[in-house]
C-alpha positions as CSV (number, residue, x, y, z in Angstrom):
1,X,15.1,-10.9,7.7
2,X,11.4,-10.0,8.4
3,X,10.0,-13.1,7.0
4,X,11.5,-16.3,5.2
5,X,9.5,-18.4,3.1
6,X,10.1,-21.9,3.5
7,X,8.7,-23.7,-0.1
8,X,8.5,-27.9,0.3
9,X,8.8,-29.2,-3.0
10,X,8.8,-33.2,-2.8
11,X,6.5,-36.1,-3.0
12,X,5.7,-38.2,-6.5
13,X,2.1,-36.7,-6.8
14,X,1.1,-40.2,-8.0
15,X,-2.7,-39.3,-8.1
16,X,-1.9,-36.8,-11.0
17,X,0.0,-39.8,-13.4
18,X,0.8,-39.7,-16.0
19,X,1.7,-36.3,-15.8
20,X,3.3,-36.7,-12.8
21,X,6.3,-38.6,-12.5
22,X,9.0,-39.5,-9.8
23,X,11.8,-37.4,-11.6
24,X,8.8,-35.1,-12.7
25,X,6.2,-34.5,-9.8
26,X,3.3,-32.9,-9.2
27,X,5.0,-29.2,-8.2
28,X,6.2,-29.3,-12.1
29,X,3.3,-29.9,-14.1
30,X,2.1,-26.7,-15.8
31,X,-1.7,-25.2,-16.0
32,X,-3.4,-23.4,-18.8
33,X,-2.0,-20.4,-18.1
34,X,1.6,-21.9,-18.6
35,X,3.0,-21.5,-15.2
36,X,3.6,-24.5,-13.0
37,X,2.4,-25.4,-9.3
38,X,5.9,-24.5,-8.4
39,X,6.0,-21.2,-10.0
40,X,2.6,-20.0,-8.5
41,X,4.3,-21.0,-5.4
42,X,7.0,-19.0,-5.6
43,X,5.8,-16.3,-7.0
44,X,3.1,-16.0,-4.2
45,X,5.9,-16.4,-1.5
46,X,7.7,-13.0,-3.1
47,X,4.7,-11.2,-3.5
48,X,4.5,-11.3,0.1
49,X,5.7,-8.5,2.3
50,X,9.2,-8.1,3.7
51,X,10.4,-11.3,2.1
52,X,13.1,-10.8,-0.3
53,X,15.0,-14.4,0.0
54,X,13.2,-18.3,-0.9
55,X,14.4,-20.8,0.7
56,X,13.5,-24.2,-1.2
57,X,14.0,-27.9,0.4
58,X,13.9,-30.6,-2.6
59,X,15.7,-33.7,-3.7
60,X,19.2,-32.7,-5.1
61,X,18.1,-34.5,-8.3
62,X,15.1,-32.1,-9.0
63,X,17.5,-29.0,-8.4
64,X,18.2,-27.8,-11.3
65,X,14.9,-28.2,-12.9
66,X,13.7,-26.3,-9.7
67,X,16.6,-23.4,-10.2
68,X,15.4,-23.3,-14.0
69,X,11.7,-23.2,-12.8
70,X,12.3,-19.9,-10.3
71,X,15.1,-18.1,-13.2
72,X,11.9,-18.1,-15.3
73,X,9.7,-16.2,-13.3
74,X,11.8,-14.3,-10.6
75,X,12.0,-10.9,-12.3
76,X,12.8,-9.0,-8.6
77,X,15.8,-10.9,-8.2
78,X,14.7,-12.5,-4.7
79,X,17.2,-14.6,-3.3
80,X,17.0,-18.2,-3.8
81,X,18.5,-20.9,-1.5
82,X,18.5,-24.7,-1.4
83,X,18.7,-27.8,1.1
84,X,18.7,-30.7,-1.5
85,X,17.8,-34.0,0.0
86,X,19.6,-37.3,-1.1
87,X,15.9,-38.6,-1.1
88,X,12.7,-37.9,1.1
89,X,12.1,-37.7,4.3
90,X,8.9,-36.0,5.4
91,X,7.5,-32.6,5.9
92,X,9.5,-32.8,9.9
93,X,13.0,-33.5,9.0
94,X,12.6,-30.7,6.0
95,X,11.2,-28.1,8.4
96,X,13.7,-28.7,11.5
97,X,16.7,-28.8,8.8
98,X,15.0,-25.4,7.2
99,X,14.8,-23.9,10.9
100,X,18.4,-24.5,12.0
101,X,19.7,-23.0,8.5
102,X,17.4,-19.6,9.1
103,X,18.8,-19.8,12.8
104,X,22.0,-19.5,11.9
105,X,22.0,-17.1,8.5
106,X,19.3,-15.0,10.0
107,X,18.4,-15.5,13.6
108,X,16.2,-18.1,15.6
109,X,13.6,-15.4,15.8
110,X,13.5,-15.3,11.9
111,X,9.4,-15.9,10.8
112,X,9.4,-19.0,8.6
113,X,6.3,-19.3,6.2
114,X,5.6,-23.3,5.3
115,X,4.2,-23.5,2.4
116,X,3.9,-26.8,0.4
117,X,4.7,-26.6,-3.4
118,X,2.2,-28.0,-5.2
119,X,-1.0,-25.8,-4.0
120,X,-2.9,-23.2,-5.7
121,X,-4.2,-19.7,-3.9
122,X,-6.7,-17.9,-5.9
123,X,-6.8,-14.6,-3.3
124,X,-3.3,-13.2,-2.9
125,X,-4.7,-10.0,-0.9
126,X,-6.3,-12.7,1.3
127,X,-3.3,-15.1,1.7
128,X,-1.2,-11.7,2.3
129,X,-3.3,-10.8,5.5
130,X,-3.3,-14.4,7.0
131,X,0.5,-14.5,6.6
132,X,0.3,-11.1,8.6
133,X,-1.7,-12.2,11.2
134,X,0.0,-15.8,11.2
135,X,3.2,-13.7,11.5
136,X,2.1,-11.3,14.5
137,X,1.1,-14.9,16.3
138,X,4.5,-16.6,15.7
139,X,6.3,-13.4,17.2
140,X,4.6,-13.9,20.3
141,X,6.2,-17.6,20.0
142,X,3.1,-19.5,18.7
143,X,3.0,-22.2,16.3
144,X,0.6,-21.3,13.6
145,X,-1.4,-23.2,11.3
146,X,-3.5,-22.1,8.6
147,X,-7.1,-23.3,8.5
148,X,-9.0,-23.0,5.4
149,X,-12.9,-21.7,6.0
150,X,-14.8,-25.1,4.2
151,X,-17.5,-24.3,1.5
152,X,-18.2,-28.3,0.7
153,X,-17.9,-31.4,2.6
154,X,-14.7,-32.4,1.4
155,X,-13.7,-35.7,2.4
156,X,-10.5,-35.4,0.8
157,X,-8.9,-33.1,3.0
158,X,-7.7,-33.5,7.1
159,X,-9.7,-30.8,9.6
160,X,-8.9,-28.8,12.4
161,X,-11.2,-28.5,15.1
162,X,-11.2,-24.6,15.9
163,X,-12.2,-22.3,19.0
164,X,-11.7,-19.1,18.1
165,X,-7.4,-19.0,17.6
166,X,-7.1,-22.1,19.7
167,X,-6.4,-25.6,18.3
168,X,-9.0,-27.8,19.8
169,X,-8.0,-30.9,18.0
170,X,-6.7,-32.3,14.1
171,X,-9.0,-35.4,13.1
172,X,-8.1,-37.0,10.0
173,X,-10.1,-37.4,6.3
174,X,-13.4,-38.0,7.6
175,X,-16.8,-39.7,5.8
176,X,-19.0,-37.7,3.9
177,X,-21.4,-37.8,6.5
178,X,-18.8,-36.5,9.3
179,X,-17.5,-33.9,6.8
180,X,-21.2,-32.5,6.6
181,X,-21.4,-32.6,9.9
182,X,-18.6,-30.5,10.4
183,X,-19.7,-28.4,8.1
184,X,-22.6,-27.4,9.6
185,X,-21.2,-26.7,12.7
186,X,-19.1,-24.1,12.1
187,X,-15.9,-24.8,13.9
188,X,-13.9,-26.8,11.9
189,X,-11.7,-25.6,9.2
190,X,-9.6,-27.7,6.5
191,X,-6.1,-28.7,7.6
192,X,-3.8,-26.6,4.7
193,X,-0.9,-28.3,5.7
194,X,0.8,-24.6,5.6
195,X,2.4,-23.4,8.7
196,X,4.4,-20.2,10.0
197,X,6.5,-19.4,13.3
198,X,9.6,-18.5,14.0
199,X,12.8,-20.9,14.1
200,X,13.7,-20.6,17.6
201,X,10.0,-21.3,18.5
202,X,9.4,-24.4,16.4
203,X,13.3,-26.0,17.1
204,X,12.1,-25.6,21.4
205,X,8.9,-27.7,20.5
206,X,11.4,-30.2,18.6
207,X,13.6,-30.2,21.2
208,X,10.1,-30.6,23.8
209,X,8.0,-33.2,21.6
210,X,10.6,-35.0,19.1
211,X,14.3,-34.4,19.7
212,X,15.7,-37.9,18.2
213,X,14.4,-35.9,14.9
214,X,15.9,-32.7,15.8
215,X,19.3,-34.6,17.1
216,X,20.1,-36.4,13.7
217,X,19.2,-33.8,12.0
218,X,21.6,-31.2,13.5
219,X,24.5,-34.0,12.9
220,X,23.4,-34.4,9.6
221,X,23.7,-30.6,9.0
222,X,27.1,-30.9,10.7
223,X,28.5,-33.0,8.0
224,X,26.8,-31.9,5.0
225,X,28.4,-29.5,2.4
226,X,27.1,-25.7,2.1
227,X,27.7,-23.0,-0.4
228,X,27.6,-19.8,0.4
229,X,27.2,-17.0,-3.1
230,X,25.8,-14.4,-4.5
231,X,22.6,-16.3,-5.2
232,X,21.9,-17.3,-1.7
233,X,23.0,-20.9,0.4
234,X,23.3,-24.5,-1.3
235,X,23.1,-27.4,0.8
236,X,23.5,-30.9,-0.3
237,X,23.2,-33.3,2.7
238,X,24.9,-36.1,3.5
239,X,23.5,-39.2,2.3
240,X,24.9,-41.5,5.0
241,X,24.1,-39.1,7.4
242,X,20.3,-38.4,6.2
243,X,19.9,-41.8,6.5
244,X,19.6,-42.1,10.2
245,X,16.8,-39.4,10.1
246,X,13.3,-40.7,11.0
247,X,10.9,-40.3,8.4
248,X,8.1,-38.0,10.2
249,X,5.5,-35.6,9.2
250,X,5.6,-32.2,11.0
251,X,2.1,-33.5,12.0
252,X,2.8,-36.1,14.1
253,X,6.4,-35.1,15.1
254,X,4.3,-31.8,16.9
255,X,1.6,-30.3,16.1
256,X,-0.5,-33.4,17.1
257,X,1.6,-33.2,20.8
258,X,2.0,-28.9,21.0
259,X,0.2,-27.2,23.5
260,X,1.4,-24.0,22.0
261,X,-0.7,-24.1,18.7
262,X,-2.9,-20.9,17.2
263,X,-4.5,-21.2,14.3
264,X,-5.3,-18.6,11.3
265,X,-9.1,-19.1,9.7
266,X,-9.2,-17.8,6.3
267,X,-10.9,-18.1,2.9
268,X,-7.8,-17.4,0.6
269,X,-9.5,-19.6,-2.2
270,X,-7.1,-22.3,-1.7
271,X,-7.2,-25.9,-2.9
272,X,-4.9,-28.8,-2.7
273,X,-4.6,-30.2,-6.5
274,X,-4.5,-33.7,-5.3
275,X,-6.2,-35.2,-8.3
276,X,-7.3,-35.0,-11.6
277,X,-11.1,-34.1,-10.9
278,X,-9.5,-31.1,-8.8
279,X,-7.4,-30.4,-11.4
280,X,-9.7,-30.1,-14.2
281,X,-12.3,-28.5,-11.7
282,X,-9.9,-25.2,-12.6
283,X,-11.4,-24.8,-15.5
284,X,-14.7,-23.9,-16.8
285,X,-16.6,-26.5,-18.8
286,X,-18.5,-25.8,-21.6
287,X,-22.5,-26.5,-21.9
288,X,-22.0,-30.6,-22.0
289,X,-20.1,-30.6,-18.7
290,X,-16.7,-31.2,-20.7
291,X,-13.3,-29.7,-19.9
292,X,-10.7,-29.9,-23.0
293,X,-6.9,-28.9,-22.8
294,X,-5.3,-29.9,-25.8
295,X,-6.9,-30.6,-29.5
296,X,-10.0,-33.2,-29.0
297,X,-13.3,-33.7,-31.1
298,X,-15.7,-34.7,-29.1
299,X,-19.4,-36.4,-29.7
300,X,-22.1,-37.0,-27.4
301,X,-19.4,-36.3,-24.8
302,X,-20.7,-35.4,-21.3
303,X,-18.9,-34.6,-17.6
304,X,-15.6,-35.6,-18.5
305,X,-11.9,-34.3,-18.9
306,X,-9.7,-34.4,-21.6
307,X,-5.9,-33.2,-21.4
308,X,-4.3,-34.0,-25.1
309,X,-0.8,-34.1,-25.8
310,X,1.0,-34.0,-29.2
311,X,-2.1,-36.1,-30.5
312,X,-5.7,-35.4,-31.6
313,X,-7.5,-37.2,-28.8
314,X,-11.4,-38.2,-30.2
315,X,-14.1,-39.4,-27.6
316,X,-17.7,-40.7,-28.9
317,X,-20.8,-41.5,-26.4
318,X,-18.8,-41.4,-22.8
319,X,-19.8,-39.9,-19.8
320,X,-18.0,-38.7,-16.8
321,X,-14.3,-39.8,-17.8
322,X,-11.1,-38.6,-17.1
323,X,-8.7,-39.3,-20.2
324,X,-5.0,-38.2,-20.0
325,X,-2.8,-38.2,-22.7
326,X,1.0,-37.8,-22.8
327,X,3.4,-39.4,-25.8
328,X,4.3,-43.0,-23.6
329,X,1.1,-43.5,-21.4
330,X,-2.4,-43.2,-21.6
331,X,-4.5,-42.9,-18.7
332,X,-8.9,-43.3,-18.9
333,X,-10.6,-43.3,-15.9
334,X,-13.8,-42.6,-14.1
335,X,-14.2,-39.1,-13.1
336,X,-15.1,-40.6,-9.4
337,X,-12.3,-43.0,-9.6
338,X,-9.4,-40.4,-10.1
339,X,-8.1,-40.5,-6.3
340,X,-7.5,-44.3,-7.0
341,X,-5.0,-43.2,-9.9
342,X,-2.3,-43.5,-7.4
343,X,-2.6,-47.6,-7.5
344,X,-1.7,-47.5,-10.8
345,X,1.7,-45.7,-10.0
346,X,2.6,-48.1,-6.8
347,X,2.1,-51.2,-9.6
348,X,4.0,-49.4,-12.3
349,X,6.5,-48.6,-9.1
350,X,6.6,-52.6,-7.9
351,X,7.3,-53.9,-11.7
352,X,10.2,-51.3,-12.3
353,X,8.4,-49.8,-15.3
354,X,10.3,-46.9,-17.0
355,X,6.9,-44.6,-16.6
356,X,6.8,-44.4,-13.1
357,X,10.0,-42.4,-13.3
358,X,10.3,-40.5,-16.6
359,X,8.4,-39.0,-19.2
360,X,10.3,-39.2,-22.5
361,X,11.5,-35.7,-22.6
362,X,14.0,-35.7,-19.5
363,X,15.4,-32.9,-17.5
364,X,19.2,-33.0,-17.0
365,X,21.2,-29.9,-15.6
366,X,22.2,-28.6,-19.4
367,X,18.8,-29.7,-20.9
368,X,16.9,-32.4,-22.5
369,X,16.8,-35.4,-24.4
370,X,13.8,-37.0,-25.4
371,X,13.5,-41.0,-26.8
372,X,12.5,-40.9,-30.6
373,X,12.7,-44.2,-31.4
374,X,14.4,-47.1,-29.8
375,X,14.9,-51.0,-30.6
376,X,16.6,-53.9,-30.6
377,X,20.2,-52.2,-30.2
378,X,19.4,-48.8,-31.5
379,X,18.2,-45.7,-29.3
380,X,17.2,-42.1,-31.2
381,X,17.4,-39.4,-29.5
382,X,16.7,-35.4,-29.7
383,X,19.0,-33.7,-27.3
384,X,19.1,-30.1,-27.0
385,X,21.7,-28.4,-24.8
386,X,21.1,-24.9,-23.6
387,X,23.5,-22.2,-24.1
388,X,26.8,-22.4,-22.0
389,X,25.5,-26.0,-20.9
390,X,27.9,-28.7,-21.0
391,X,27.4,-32.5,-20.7
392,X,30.2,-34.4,-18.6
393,X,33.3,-35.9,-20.0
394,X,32.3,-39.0,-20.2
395,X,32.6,-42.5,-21.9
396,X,30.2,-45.7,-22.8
397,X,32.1,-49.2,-22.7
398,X,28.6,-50.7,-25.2
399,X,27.2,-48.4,-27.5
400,X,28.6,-46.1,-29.9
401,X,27.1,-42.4,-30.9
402,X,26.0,-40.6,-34.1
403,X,25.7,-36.8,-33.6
404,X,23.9,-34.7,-36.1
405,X,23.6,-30.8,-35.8
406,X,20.4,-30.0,-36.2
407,X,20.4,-26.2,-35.6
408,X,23.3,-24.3,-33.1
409,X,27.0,-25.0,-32.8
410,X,28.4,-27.9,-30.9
411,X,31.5,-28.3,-29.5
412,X,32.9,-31.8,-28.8
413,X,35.7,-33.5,-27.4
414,X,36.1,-37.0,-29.4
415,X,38.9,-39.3,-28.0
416,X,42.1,-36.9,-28.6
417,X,40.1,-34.4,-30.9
418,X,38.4,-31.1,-30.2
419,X,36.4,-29.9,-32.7
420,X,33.3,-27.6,-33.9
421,X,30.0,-29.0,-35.1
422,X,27.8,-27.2,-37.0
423,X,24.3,-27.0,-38.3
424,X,24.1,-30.0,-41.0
425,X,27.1,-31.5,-40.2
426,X,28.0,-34.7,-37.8
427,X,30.2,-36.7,-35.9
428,X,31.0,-40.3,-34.5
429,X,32.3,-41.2,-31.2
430,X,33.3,-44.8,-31.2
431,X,32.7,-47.3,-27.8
432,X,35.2,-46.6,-25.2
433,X,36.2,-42.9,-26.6
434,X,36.5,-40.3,-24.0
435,X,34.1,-37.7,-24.9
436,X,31.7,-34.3,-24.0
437,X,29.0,-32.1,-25.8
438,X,29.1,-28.3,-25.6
439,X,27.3,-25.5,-26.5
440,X,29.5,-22.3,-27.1
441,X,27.1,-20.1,-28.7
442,X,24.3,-17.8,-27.2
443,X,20.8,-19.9,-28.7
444,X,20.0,-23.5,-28.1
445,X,21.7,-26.3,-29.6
446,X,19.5,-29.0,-30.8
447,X,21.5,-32.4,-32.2
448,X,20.0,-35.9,-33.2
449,X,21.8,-39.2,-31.6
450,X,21.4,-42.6,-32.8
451,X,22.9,-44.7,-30.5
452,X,23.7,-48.5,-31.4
453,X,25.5,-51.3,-29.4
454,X,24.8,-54.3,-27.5
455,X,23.4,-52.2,-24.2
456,X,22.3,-49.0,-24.3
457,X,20.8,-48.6,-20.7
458,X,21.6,-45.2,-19.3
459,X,23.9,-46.4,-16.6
460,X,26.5,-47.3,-19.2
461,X,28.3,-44.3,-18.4
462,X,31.0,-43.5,-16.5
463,X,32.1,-39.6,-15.8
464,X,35.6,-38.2,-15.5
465,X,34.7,-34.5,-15.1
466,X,31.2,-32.8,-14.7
467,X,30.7,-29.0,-14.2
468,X,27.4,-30.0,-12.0
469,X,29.1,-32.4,-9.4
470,X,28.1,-35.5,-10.9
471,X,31.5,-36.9,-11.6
């Protein structure tokens, strides 16, 4: 193994709502060109010389909407493998729990490349000679960071104070008037947050600078389930264990304590889409300043964004606005204002409001279902299953279920009964019936449900037998 990419794909990206959701975050939401943050990601990290396996730290819910994500685009069959989190706990935890996993598959003087999911690279050439010169430095047992050559005074972003290769110091998001300082003086550079050494040299400075981190996490390890196939290494880790792990980021766990720090200077084009002026700053804008995605009519429109959905979005005599559309929330805001996007999640977050979470269209391991219409004891929904996916055998002790085949072939288990649906034709499944959802056939199955009971909260459910572990 000459080099292992490491790809951290976490967080709620609550500045980029409503997009960006808890179950949905930022590394999944999709640019013009149809590829997600995650995808770019990846496919940057197997362009890359010498690297011919992925390995991919997330939460064990967003798994298979991760797996689906890398199927998609990974046409050189590079090797993918997994350490799925019970729930977050910081960049430190993920990159000592990645380091003891390449240590023992491939070596402790395996290269790991950190690179954080939900960043864009415009210069692959570029970013391919850092990550050799990064690499060369992490042989010799440095710990490398990669700083990014400034071209504004971005206050948004963390800086590292450089001499030469040597870390001088990491100040935090400074003032626009400290950011054009350091500017000006040449010898700072903007704190990527991507790193690269090998695993024996970054578990030492654990082991030196934070070992109650690197002690909990080896016994978490310990006692967690791992899969070994074909496709690479699964790792689903133990909740009760994980628990105990402090929640760190590798920046103040050790790179703010290392005296054995390097750092790379490049100009890769990179940027940190951390909100939705950055976002839309991807794109050109036409002659009034205005950046559409989506179907809009604009007048007297100037400096702002629109992103439509399924709807015609119209905008008359604004300036400088940010308006985000998506088929359950709305979001307008000023174009200066966008960082502050992220209070809008934590209230949605405090009051328990379903659009913090999900979108309407949800991911589940065998496909989606997406809310229609729902009321007073009556849910529709559009489910579509993909081929050879299978929902769990399953019951619901409040509502009952209509199934109409609206294109495909289903097959369903219904109390006693196995039968075959087809396109057109339907079946009931009565309260307290044991029953599953199949797909047999080779193209997507797409079926209408109309639930109706007294409850229909998606925790009335209870699983017998699941092909994806949820039982």
């Amino acid at each position: 193994m000459n080099l292992l990419p490491i790809i951290l794909c976490g967080g709620a990206g609550s500045r980029l709502w409503p997009v960006s959701r808890e179950a949905h975050p930022k590394p999944f939401i999709k640019l013009a060109d149809g590829e997600s943050l995650l995808q770019k990601a990846f496919l940057r990290a197997i362009a890359l010389d010498g690297v011919d396996e992925v390995l991919t730290v997330t939460n064990r819910e967003l798994f298979f909407k991760t797996d689906d994500e890398f199927r998609a685009v990974n046409k050189q069959c590079a090797t993918t493998s997994y350490i799925l989190e019970p729930f977050g706990r910081n960049t430190a935890p993920a990159i000592v729990m990645a380091a003891l996993v390449a240590a023992r598959q491939h070596g402790e003087q395996t290269v790991l490349l950190i690179l954080p999911a939900d960043h864009l690279i415009a210069d692959q050439a570029a970013f391919g000679k850092a990550v050799k010169h990064a690499s060369a430095l992490a042989q010799q047992g440095k710990v490398v960071t990669f700083g990014v050559t400034p071209d504004v005074p971005e206050t948004g972003y963390g800086y590292i104070e450089a001499n030469g290769e040597s870390v001088v110091r990491f100040v935090e998001k400074p003032s626009l008037d400290r950011a054009k300082e350091y500017l000006a003086s040449g010898h700072f550079l903007w704190n990527s947050g991507m790193f690269c050494f090998t695993a024996g040299t970054i578990l030492g400075e654990f082991s030196k600078h934070s070992p109650e981190i690197l002690a909990s996490v080896r016994a978490c390890l310990e006692d967690s389930p791992s899969a070994e196939g074909a496709e690479g290494v699964q790792i689903r880790l133990d909740p009760g264990r994980f628990e105990s792990v402090p929640d760190l980021s590798i920046d103040y766990a050790v790179m703010e304590k290392s005296n054995n720090l390097a750092v790379v200077a490049c100009s890769i084009g990179w940027t940190d889409v951390g909100s939705w002026t950055a976002l839309s700053d991807l794109s050109p804008a036409d002659a009034n300043g205005n950046r559409v995605e989506g179907e809009a009519l604009l007048f007297d429109v100037t400096n702002s964004y629109i992103r439509g959905g399924d709807r015609l979005v119209g905008a008359l005599g604004v300036d400088n606005l940010v308006v985000i559309d998506t088929p359950d929330a709305l979001l307008i805001a000023d174009r200066n204002r966008s960082q502050d996007v992220k209070n809008i999640f934590a209230e949605l977050r405090a009051r328990g409001h379903e659009t913090y979470r999900h979108h309407r269209t949800v991911h589940r391991p065998w496909g989606t279902y997406t809310v229609l219409e729902e009321g007073p004891r009556f849910k529709i929904k559009r489910i579509v299953v993909k081929p050879g996916g299978s929902l769990s055998l399953q019951m619901h002790h409040h509502r009952n279920e209509h199934w109409v085949v609206v294109s495909g072939m289903a097959k369903v288990v219904n109390g006693e009964r196995e039968l075959l649906v087809s396109t057109n034709e339907s079946t009931y499944i009565p309260a307290g019936h044991k029953h599953r959802l199949e797909n047999p056939g080779i193209v997507e199955l797409v079926m209408i449900e109309v639930q109706s009971g007294e409850y229909l909260g998606e925790d009335d459910i209870i699983r017998f037998d699941d092909i994806y572990g949820r039982a």
